[in-house]
ZAKERO-594630 format. One record per residue: residue number from 1; residue in one letter; chain; x, y, z of N, C-alpha, C, O in turn. Coordinates in Angstrom, 2 decimals. Atoms other than C-alpha are relative to their C-alpha. Last residue first. Layout:
! ZAKERO-594630
NUM|A|A|X|Y|Z|X|Y|Z|X|Y|Z|X|Y|Z
...
! end
This chain:
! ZAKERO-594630
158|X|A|1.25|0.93|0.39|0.81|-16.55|15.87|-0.63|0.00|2.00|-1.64|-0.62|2.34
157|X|A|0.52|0.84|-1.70|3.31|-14.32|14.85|-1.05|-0.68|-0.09|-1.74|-0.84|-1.10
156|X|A|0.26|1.48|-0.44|5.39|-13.17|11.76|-0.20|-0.31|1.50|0.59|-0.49|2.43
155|X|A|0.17|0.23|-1.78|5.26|-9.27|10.61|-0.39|-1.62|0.02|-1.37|-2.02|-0.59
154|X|A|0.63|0.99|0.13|6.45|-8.94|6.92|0.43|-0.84|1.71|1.29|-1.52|2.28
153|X|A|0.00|1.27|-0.88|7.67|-5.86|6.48|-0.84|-1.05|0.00|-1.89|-0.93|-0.61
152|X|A|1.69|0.35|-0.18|7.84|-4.57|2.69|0.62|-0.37|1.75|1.71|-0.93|1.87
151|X|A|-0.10|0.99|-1.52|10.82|-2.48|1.66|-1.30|-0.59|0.43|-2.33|0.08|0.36
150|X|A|1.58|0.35|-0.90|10.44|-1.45|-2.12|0.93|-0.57|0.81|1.92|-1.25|0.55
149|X|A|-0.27|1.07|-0.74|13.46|-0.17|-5.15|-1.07|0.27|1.67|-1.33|1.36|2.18
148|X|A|-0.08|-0.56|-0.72|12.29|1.16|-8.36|0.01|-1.14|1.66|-0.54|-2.21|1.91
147|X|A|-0.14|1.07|-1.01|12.91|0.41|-11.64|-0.28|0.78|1.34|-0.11|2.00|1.30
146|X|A|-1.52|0.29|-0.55|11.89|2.81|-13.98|-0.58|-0.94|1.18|-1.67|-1.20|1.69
145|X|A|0.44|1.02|-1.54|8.47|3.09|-16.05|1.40|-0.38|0.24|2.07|-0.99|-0.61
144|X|A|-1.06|1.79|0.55|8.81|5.97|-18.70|-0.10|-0.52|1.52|-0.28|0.04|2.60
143|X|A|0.79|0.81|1.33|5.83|9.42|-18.37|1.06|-1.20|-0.50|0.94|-1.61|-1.65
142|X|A|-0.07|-0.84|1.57|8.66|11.80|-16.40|-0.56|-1.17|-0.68|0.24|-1.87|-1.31
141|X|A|0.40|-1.42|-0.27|8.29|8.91|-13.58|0.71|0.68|-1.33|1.41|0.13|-2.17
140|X|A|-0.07|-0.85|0.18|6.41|5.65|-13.00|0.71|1.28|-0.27|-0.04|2.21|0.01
139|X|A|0.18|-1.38|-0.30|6.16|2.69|-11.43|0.73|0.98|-1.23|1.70|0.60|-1.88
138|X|A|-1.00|-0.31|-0.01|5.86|-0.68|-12.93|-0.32|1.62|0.46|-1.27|2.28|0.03
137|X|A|-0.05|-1.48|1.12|2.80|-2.11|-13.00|1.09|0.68|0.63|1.01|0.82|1.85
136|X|A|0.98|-1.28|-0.45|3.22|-5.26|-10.51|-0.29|0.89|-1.64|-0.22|0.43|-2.78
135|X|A|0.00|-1.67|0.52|4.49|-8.59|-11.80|-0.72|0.62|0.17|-1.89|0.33|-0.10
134|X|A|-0.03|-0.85|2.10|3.57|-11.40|-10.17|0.21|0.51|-0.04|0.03|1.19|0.96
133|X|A|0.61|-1.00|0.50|5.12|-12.46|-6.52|0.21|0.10|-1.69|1.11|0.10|-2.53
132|X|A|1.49|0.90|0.99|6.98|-15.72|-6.29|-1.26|1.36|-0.45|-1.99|1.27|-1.44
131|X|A|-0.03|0.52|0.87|9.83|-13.75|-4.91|-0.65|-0.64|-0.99|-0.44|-0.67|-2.21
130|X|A|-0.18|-1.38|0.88|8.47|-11.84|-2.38|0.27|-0.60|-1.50|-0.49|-0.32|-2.43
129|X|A|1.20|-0.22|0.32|7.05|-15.67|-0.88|0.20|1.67|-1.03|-0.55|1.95|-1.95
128|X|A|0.32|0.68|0.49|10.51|-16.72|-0.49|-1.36|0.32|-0.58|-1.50|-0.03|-1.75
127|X|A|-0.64|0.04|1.05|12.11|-13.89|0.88|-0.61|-0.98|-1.34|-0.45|-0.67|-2.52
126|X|A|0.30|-0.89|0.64|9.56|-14.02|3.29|0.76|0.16|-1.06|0.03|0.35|-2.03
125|X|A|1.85|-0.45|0.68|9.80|-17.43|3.86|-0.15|0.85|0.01|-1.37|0.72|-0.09
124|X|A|0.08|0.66|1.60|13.87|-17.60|3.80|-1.57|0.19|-0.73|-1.99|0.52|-1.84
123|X|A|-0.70|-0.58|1.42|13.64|-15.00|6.39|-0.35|-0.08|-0.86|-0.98|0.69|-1.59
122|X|A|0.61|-0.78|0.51|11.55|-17.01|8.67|0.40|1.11|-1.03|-0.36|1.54|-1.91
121|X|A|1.38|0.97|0.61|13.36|-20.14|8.72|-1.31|1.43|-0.09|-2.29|1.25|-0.81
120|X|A|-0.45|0.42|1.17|17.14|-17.78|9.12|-1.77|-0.77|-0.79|-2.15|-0.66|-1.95
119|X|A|-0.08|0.97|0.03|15.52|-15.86|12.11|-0.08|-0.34|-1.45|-0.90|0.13|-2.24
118|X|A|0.33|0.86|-1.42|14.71|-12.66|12.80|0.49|-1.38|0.37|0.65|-1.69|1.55
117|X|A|0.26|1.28|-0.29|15.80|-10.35|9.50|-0.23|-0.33|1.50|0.11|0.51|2.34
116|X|A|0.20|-0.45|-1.57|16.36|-6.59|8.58|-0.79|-1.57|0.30|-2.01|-1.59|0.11
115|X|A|-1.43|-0.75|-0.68|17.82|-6.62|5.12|-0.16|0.75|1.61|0.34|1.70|2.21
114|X|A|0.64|-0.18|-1.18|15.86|-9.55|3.79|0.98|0.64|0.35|2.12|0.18|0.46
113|X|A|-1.15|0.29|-1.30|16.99|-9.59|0.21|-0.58|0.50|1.45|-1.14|1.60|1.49
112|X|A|0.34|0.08|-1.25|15.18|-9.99|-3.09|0.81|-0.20|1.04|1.62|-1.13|1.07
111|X|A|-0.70|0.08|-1.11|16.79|-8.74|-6.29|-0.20|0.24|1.65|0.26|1.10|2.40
110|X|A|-1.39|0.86|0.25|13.98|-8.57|-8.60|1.11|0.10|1.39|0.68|0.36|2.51
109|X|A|-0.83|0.05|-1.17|10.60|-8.47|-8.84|1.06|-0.57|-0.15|1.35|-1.68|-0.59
108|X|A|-0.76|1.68|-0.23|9.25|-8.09|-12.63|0.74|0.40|1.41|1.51|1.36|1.39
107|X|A|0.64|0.31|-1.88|7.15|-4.62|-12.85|0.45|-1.47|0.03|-0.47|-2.29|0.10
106|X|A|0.70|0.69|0.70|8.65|-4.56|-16.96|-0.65|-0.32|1.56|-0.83|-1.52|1.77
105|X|A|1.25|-0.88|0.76|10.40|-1.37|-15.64|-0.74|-0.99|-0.79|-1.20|-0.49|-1.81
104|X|A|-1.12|-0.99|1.32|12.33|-3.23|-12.60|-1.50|0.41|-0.54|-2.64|0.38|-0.07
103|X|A|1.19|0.22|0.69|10.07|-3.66|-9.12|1.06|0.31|-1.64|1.54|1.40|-1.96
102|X|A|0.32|-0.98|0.27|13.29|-3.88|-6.56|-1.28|-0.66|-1.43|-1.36|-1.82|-1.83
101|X|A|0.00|0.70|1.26|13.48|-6.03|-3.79|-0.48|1.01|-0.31|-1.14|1.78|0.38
100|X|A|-0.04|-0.90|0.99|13.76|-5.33|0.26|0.43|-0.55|-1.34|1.31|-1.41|-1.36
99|X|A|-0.46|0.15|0.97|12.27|-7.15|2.92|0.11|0.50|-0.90|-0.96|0.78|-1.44
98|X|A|-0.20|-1.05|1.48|12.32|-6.44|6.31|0.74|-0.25|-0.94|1.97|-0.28|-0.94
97|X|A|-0.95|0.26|1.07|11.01|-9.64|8.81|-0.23|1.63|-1.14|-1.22|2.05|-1.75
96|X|A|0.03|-0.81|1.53|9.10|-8.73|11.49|1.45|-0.18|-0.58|2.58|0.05|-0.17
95|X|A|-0.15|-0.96|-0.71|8.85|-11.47|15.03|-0.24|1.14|-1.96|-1.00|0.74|-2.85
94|X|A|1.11|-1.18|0.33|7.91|-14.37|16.18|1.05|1.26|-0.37|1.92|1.63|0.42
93|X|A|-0.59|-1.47|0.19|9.91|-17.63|16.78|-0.88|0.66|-0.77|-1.54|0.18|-1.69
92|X|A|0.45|-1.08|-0.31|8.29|-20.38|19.39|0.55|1.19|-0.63|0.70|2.18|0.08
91|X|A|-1.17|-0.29|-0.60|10.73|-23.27|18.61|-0.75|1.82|0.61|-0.07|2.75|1.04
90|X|A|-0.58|0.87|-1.65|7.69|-25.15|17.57|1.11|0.29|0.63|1.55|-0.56|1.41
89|X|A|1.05|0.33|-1.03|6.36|-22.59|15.37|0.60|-0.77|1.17|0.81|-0.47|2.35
88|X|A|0.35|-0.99|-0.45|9.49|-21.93|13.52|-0.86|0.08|1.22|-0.51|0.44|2.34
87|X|A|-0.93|-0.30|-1.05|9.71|-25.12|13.06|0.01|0.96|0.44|-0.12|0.87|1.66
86|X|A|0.45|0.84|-1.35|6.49|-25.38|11.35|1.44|0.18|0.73|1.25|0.90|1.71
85|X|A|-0.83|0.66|-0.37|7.48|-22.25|9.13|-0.19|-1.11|1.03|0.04|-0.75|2.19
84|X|A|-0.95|-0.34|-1.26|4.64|-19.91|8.68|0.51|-1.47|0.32|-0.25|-2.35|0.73
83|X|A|0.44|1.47|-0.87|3.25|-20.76|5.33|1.18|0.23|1.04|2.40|0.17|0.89
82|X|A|-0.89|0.16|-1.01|3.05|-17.11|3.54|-0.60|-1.52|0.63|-1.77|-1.90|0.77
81|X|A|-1.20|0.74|0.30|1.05|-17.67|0.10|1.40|-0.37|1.05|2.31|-1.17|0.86
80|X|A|-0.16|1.34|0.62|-2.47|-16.79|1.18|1.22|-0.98|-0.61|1.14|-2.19|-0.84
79|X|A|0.80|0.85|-1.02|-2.18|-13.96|3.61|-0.04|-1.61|-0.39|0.20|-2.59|0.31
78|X|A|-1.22|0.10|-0.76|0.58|-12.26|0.99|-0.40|-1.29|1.55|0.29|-2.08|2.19
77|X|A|-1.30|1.02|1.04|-1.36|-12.48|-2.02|0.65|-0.58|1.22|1.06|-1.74|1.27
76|X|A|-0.14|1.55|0.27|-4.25|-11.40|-0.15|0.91|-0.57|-0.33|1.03|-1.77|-0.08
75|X|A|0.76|0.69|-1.18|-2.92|-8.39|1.25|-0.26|-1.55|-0.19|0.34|-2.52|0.28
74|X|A|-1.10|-0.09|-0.89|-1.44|-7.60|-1.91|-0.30|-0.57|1.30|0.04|-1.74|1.48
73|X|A|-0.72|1.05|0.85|-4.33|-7.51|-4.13|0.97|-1.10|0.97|0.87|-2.30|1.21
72|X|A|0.47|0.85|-0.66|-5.95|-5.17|-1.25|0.22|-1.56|-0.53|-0.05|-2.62|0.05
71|X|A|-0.14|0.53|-1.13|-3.27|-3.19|-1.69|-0.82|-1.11|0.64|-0.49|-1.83|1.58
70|X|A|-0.27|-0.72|-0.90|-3.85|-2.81|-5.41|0.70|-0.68|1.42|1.34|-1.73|1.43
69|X|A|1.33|-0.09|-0.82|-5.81|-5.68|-7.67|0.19|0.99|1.17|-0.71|1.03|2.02
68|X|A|1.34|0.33|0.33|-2.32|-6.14|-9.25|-0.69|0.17|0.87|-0.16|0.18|1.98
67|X|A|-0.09|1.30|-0.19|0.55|-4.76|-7.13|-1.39|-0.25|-0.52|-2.37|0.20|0.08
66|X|A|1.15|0.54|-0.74|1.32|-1.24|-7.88|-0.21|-1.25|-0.32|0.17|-1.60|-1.44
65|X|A|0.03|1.17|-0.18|4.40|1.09|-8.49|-1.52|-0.79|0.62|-2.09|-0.41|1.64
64|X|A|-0.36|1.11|-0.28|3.98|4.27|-7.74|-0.39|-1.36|-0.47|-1.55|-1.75|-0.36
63|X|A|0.93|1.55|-0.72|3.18|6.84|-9.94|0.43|-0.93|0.16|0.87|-1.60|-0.77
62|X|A|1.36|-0.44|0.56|4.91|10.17|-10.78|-0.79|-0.64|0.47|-1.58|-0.17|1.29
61|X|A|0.80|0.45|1.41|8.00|9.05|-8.60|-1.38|0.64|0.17|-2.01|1.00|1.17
60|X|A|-0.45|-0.81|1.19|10.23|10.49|-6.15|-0.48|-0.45|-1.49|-0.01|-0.29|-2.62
59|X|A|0.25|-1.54|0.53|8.58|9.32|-3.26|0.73|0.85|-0.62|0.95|1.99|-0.20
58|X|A|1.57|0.38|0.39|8.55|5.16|-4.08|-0.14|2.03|-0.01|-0.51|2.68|-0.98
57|X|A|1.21|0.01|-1.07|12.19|5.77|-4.29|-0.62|0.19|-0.39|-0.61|0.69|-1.51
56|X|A|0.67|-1.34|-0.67|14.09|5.56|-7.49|-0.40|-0.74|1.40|-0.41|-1.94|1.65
55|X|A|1.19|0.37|-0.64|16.65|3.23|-9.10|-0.74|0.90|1.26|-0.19|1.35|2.27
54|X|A|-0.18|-0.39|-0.91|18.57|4.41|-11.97|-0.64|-0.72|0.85|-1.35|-1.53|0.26
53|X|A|0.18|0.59|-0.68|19.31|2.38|-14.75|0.29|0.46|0.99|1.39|0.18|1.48
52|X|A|1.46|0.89|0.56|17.77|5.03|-17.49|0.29|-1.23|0.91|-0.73|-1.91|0.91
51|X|A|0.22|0.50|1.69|20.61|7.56|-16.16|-0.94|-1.19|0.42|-1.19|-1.59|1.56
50|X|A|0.79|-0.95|0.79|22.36|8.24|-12.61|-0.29|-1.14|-1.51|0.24|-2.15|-1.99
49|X|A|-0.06|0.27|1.53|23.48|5.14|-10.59|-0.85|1.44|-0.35|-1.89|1.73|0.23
48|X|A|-0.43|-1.23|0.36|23.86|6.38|-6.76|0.08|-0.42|-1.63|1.06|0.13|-2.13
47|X|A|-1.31|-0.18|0.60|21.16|3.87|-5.92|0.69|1.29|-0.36|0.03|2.31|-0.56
46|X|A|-0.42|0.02|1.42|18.36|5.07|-3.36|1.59|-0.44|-0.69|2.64|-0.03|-0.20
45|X|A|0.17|1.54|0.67|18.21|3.07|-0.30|0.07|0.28|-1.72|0.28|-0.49|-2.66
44|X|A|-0.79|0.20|0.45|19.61|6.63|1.00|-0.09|-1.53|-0.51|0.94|-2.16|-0.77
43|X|A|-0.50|-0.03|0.67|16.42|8.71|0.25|1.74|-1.07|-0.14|2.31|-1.10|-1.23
42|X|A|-0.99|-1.60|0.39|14.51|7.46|2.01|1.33|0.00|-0.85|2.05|-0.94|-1.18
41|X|A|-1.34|0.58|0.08|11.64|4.60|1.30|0.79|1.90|0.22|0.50|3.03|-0.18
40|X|A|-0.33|-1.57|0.73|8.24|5.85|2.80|1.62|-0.83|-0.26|2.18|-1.48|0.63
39|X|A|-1.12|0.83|0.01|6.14|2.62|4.10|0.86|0.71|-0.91|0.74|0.41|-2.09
38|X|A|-0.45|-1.40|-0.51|2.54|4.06|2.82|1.58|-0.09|0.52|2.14|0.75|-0.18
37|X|A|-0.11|-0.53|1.48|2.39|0.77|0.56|0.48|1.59|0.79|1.45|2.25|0.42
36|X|A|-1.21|0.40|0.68|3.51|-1.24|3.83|0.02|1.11|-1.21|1.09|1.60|-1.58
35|X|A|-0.82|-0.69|-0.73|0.36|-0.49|5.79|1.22|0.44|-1.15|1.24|1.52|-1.73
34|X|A|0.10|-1.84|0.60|-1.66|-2.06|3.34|0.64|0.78|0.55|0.83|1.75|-0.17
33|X|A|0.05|-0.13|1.71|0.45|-5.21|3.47|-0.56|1.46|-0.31|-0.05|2.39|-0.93
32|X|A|-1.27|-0.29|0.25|1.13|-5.01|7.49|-0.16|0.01|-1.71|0.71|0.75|-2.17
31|X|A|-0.25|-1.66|-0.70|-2.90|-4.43|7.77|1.90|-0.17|-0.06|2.32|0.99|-0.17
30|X|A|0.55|-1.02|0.83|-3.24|-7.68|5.75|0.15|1.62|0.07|0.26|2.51|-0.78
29|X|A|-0.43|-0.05|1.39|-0.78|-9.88|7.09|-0.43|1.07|-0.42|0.34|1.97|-0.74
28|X|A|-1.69|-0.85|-0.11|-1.84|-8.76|10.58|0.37|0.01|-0.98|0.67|1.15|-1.35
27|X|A|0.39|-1.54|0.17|-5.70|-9.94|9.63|1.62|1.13|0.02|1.94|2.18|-0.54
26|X|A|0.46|-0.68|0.46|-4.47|-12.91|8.79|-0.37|1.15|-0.29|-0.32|1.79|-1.34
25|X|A|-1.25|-0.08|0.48|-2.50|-13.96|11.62|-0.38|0.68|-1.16|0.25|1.73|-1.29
24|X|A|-0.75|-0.96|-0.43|-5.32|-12.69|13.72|0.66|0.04|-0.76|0.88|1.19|-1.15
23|X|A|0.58|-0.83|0.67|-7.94|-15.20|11.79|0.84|1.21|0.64|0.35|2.23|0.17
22|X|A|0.16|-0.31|1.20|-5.92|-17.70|12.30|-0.03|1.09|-0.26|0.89|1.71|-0.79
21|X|A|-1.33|-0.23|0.27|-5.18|-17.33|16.13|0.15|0.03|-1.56|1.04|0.79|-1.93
20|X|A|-0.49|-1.17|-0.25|-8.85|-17.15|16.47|1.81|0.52|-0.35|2.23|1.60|-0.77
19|X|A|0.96|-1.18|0.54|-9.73|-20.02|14.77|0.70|1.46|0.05|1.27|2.12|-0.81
18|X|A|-0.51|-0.32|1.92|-7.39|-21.90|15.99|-0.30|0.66|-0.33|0.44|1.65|-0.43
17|X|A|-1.34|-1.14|-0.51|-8.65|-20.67|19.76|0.87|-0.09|-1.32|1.51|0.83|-1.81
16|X|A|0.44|-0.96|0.07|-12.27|-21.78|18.90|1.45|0.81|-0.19|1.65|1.91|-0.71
15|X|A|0.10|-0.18|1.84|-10.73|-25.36|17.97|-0.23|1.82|-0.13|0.28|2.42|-1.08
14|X|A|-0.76|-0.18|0.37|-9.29|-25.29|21.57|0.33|0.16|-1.30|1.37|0.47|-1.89
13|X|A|-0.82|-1.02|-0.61|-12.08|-24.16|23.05|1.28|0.41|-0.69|1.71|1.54|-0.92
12|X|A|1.04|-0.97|0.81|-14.64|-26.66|21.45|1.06|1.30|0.56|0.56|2.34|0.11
11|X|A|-0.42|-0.29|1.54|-11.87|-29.04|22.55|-0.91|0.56|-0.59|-1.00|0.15|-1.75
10|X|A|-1.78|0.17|0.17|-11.42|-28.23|26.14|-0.38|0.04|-1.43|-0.26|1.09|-2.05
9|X|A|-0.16|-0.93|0.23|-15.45|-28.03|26.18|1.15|0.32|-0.29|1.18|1.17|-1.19
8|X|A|0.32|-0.34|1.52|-15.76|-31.60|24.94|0.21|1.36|0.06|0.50|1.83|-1.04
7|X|A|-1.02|0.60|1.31|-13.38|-32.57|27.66|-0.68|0.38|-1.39|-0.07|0.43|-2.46
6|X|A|-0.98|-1.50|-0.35|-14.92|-30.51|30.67|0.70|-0.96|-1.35|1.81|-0.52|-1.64
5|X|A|0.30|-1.00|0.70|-18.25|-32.93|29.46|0.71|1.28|0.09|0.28|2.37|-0.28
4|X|A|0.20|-1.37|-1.23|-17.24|-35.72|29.74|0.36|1.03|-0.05|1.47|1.40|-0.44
3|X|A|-1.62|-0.63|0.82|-18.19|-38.33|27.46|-0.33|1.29|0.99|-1.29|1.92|1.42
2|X|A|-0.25|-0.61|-0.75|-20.11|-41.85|29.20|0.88|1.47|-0.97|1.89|1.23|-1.62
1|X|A|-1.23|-0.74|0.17|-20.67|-44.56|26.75|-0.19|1.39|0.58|-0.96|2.05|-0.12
! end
């Protein structure tokens, strides 16, 4: 039995190139996750609600909001629970999804909404994966934990 040998390199090449395309998608998750915490909300995503259901920006609080185990919590959460869309894939779509949801004062995610989208099959999976998120620690300010409302992107390529 004869095996030739531009065919085993083809597929030592093409496993190498999974690999690699993995370990990119990965690493982007992660650097768009820590990225994300610096990710300055302004002031007009704030609600105009005054009083105990207000909802703040991340810089007008004592202490932000935080995602168990931190950013690097986060990172993982986000590397391990996104499943990039097989259609997606086979229709070739790439691109950043912005998603916004607010942390209320028990850190419970709530009202998720992609308000800068690419495509309906990548949307739904970021929307989808914000959602399944645990409870953070609730941010912060004058010493009581208010709601507060978060944009994450959530960069999709491969």
């Amino acid at each position: 039995m004869l095996i030739c040998p531009v065919a085993i390199r083809q597929g030592f090449f093409m496993k190498e190139r999974k690999i690699i395309v993995k370990f990119k998608f990965l690493l982007l998750v992660f650097c768009i996750a820590f990225c994300s915490m610096a990710y300055a909300q302004d002031k007009q995503n704030v609600n105009a609600v005054t009083g105990k259901d207000a909802e703040y920006a991340i810089n007008e609080l004592d202490r932000q909001p935080e995602f168990p185990n931190g950013n690097e919590g986060l990172g993982k959460y986000l590397s391990e629970n996104i499943k990039y869309p097989k259609k997606a894939l086979k229709k070739n779509i790439m691109g950043k999804v912005h998603v916004q949801f607010v942390i209320d004062k028990t850190g419970k995610v709530t009202d998720v909404v992609a308000v800068r989208g690419v495509d309906k099959l990548l949307d739904k999976e970021a929307v989808r994966v914000i959602k399944s998120m645990p409870a953070w620690k609730p941010g912060m300010k004058d010493g009581a934990p208010v709601k507060v409302k978060y944009t994450i992107p959530i960069n999709f390529k491969f």
